[in-house]
BALOBA-1460 file (C-alpha; in Angstrom, 3 decimals):
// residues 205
<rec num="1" residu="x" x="0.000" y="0.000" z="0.000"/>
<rec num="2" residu="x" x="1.184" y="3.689" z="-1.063"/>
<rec num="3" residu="x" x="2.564" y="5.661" z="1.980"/>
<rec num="4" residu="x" x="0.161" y="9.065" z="2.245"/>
<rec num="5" residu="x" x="0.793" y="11.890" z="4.039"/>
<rec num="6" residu="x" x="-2.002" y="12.910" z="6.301"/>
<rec num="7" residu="x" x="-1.733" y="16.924" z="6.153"/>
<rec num="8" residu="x" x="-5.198" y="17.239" z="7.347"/>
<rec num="9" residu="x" x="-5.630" y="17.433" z="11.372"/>
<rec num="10" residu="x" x="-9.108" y="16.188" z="11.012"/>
<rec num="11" residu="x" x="-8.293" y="13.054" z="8.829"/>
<rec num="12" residu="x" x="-5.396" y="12.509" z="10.910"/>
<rec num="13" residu="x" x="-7.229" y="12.066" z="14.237"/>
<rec num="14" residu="x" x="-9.793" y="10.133" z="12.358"/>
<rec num="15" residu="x" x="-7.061" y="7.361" z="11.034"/>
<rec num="16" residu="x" x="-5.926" y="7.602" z="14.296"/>
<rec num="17" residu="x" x="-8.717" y="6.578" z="16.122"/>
<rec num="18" residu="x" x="-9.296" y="3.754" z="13.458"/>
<rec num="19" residu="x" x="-5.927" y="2.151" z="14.324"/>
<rec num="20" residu="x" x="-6.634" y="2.932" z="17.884"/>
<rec num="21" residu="x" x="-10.316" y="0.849" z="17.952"/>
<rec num="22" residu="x" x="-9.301" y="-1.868" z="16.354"/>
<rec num="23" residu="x" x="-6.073" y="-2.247" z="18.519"/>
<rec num="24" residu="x" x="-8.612" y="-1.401" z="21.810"/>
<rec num="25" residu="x" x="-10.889" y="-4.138" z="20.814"/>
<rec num="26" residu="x" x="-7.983" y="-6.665" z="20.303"/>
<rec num="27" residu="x" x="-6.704" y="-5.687" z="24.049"/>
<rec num="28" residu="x" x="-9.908" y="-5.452" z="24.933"/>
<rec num="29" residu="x" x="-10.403" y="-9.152" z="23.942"/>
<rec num="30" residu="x" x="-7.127" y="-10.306" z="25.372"/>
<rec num="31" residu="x" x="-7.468" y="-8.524" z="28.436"/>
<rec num="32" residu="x" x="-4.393" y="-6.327" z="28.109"/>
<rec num="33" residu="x" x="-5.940" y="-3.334" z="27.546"/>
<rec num="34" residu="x" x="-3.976" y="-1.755" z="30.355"/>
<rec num="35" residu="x" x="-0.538" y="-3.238" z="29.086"/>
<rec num="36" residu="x" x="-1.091" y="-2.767" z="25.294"/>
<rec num="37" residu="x" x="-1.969" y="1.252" z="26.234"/>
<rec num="38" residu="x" x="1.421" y="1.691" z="28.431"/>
<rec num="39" residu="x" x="3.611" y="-0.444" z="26.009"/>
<rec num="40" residu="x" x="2.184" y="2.350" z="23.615"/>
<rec num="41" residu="x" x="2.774" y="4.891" z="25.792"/>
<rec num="42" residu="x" x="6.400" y="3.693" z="26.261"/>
<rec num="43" residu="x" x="7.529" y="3.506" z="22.536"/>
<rec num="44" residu="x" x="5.961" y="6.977" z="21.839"/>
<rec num="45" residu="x" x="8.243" y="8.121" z="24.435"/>
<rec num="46" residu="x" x="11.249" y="6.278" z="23.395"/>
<rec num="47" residu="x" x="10.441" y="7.409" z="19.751"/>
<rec num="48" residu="x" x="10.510" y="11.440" z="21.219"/>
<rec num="49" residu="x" x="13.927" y="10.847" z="23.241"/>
<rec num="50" residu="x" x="15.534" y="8.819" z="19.794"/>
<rec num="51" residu="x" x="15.744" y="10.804" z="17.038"/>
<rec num="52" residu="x" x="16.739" y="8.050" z="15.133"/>
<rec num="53" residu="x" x="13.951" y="5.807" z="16.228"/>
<rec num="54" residu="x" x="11.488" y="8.551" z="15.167"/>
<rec num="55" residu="x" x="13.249" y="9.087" z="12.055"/>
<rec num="56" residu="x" x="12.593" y="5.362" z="11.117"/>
<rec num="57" residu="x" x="9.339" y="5.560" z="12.109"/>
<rec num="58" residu="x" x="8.850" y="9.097" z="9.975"/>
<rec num="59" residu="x" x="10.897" y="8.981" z="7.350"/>
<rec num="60" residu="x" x="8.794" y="8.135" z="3.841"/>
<rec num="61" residu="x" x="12.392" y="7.271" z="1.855"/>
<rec num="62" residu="x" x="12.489" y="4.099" z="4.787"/>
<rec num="63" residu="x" x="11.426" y="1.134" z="3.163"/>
<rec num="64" residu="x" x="8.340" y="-0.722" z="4.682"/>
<rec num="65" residu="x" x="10.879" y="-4.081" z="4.826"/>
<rec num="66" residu="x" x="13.320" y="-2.215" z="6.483"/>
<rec num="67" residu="x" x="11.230" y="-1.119" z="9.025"/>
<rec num="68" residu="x" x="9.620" y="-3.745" z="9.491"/>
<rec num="69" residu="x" x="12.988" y="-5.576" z="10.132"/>
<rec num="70" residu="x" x="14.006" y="-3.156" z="12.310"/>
<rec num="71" residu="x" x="11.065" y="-3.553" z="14.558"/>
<rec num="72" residu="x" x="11.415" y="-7.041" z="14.706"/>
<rec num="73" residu="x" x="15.215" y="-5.938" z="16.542"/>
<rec num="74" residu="x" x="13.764" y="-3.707" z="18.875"/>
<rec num="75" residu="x" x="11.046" y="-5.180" z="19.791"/>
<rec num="76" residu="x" x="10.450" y="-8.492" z="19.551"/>
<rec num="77" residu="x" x="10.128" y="-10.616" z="22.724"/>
<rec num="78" residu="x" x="10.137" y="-6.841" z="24.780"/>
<rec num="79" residu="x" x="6.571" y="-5.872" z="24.377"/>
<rec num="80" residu="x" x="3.713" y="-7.933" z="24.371"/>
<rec num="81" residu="x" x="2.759" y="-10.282" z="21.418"/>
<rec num="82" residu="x" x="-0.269" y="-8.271" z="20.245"/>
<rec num="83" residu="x" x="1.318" y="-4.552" z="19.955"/>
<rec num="84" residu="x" x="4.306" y="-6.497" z="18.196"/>
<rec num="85" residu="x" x="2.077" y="-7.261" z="15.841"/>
<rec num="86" residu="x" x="0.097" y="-4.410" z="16.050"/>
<rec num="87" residu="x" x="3.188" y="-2.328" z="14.859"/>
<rec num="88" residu="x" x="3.868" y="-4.569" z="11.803"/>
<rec num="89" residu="x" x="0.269" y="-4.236" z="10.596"/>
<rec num="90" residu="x" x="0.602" y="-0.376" z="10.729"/>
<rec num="91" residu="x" x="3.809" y="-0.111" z="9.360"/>
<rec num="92" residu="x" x="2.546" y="-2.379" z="6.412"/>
<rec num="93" residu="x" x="0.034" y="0.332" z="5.969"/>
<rec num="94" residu="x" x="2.997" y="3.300" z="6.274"/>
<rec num="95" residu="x" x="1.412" y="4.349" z="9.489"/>
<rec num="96" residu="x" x="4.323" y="4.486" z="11.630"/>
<rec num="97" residu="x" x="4.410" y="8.065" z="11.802"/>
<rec num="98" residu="x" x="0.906" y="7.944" z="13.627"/>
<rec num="99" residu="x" x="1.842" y="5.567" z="16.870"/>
<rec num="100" residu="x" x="1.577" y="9.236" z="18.787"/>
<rec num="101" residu="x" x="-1.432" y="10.014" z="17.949"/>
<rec num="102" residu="x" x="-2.744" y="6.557" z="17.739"/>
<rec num="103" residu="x" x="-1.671" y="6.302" z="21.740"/>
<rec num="104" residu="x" x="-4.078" y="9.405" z="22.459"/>
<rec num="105" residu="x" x="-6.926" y="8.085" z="20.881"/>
<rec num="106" residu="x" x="-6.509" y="4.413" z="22.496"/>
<rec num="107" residu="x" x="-6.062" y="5.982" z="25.526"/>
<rec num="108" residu="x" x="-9.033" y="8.346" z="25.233"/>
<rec num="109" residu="x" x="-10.947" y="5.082" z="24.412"/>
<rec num="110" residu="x" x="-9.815" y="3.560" z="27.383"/>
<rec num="111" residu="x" x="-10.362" y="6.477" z="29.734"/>
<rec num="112" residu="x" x="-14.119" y="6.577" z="28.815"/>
<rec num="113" residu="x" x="-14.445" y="2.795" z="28.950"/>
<rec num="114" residu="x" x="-13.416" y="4.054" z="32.812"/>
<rec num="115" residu="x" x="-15.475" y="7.006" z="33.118"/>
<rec num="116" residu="x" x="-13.125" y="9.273" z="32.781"/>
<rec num="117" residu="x" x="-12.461" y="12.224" z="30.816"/>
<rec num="118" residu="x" x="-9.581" y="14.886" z="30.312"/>
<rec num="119" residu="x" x="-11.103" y="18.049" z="30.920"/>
<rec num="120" residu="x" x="-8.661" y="21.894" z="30.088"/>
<rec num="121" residu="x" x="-8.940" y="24.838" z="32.175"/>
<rec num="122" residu="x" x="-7.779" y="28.360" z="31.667"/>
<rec num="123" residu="x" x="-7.487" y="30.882" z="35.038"/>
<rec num="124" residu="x" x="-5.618" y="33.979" z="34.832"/>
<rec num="125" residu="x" x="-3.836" y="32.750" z="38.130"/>
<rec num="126" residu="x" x="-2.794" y="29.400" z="39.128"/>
<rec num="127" residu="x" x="-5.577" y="26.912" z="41.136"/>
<rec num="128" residu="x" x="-4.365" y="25.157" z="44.430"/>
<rec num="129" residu="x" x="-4.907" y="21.620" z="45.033"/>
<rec num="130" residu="x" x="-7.691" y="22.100" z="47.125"/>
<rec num="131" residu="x" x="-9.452" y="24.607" z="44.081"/>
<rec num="132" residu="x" x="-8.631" y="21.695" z="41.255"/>
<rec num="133" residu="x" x="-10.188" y="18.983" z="43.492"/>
<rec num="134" residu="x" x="-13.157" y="21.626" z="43.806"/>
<rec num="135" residu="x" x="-13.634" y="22.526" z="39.764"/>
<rec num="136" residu="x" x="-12.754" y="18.575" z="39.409"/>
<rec num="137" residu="x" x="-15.698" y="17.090" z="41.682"/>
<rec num="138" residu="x" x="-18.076" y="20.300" z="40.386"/>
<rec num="139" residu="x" x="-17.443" y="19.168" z="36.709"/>
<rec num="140" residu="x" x="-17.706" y="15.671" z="37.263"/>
<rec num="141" residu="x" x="-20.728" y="15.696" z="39.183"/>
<rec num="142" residu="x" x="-21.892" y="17.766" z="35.782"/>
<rec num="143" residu="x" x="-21.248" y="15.643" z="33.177"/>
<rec num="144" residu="x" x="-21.238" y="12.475" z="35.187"/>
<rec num="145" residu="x" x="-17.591" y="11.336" z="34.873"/>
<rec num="146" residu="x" x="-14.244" y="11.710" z="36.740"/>
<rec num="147" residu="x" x="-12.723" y="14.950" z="35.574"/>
<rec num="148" residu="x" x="-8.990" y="14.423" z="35.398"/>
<rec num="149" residu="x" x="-7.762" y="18.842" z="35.072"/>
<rec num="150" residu="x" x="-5.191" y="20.079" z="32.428"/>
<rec num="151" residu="x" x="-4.918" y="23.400" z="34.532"/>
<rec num="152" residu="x" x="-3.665" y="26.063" z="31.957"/>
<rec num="153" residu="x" x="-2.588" y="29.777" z="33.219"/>
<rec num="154" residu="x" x="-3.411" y="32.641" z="30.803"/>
<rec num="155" residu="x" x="-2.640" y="36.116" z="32.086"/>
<rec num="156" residu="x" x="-4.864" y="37.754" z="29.689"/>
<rec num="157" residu="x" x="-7.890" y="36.513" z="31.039"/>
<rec num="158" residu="x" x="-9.606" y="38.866" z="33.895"/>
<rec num="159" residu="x" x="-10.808" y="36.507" z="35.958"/>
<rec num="160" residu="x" x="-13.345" y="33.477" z="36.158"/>
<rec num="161" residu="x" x="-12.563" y="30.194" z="34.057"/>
<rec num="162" residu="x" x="-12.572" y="28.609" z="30.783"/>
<rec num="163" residu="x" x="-12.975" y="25.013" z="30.806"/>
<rec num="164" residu="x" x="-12.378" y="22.792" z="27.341"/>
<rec num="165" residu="x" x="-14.145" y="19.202" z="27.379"/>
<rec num="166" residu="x" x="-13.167" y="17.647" z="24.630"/>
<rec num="167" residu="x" x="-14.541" y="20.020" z="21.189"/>
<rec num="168" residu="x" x="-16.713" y="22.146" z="23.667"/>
<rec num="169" residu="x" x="-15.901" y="25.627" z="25.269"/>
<rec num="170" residu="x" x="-17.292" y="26.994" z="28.467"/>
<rec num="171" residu="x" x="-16.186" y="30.146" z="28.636"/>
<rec num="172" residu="x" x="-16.812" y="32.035" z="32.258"/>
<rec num="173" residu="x" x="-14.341" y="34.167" z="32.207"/>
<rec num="174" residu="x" x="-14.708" y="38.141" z="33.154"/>
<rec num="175" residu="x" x="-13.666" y="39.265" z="29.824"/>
<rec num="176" residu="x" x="-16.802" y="37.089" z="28.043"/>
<rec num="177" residu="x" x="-18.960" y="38.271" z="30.678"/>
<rec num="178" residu="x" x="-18.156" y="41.899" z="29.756"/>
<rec num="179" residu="x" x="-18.757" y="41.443" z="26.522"/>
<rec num="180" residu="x" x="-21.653" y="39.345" z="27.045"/>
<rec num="181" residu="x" x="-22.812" y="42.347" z="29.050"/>
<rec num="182" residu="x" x="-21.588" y="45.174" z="26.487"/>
<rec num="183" residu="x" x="-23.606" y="43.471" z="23.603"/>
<rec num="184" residu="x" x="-26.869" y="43.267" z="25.678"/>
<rec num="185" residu="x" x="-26.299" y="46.726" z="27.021"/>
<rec num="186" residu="x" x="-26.061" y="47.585" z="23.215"/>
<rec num="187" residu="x" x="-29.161" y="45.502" z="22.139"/>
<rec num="188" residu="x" x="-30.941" y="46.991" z="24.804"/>
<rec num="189" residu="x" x="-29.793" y="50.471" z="24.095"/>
<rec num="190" residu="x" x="-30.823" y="50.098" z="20.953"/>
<rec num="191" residu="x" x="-34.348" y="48.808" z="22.117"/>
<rec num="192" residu="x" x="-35.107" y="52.281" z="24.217"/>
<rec num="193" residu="x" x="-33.661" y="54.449" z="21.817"/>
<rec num="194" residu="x" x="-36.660" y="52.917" z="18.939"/>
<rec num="195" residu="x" x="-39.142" y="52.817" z="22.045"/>
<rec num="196" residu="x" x="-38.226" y="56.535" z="22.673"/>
<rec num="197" residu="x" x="-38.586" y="57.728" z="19.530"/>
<rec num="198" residu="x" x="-42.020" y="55.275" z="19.053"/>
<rec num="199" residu="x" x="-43.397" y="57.632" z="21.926"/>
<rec num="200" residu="x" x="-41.934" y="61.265" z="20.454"/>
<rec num="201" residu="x" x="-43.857" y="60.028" z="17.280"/>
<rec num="202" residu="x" x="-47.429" y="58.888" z="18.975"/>
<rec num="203" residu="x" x="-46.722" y="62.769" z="20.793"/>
<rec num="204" residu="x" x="-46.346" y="64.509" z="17.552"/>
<rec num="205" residu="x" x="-49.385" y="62.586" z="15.676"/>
């Protein structure tokens, strides 16, 4: 199969999380969900520390063969049976260059197989423990999972929070508020200025 490069983010996550169900059902099936995620988790790393692992793994002028021999060095007998075979499949597809992303998505899967879910938040100052635990238990009890916080610090918000759940935005910071605020006050403005003149008219007639 033709290597392709995958220049779009939102085909890219979706290959991703192909390769990432099928290899979570497999686990899944096996009962090594848990191992086949950190095995993952471990060669992504190793790939990010070895620039010549990741270059292997990147490269499009690497033959599939050579890769695939070159996994069979590294890995075989270190990492469980399935993944080892796992990582022949995808490089036979020229996929190599996805294990990172593959990893998020099969460990998304497995989060929400626990409940779970990774939840961002943006405060203009940095949260305590004790204030995480508190926006953690609020936002769980919300959407009925365990929050697990990315806390974020941007110094250009006012105040308040902004809290990113996967593709959706709550935004309750000051600034939005003020705006929020400014566009009503304008709206509304706007609203008594036509009422006003309604009434000079009804006067005049």
């Amino acid at each position: 199969m033709a290597e392709t490069t995958l220049d779009n983010p939102g085909i890219a996550q979706a290959v991703d999380r192909t390769y990432a169900e099928a290899l979570f059902d497999l686990a899944d099936e096996g009962g090594a969900l848990a191992e086949v995620t950190d095995e993952l988790g471990q060669i992504v790393d190793l790939c990010a520390a070895d620039a010549s692992l990741k270059a292997l793994f990147a490269s499009k002028a690497i033959t599939a063969e050579r890769r695939a021999n070159s996994i069979e060095q590294i890995f075989h007998g270190r990492i469980s049976d399935l993944l080892y075979r796992s990582l022949h499949v995808i490089n036979s597809k020229g996929r190599l260059d996805r294990l990172a992303g593959i990893h998020t998505a099969l460990a998304a899967l497995v989060k929400d197989r626990r409940g779970e879910v990774d939840v961002d938040i943006y405060t203009a100052r940095p949260l305590d423990g004790g204030q995480l635990n508190g926006v953690a238990d609020r936002i769980g009890a919300a959407i009925g999972r365990r929050a697990t916080l990315h806390p974020h610090v941007d110094e250009q918000l006012l105040g308040g929070l902004k809290i990113r759940v996967g593709d959706k935005l709550i935004d309750g910071t000051v600034a939005t508020r003020l705006k929020r605020m400014r566009r009503q006050l304008i709206e509304h403005g706007q609203e008594l200025v036509r009422s006003d003149a309604g009434r000079l008219m009804d006067e005049e007639t």
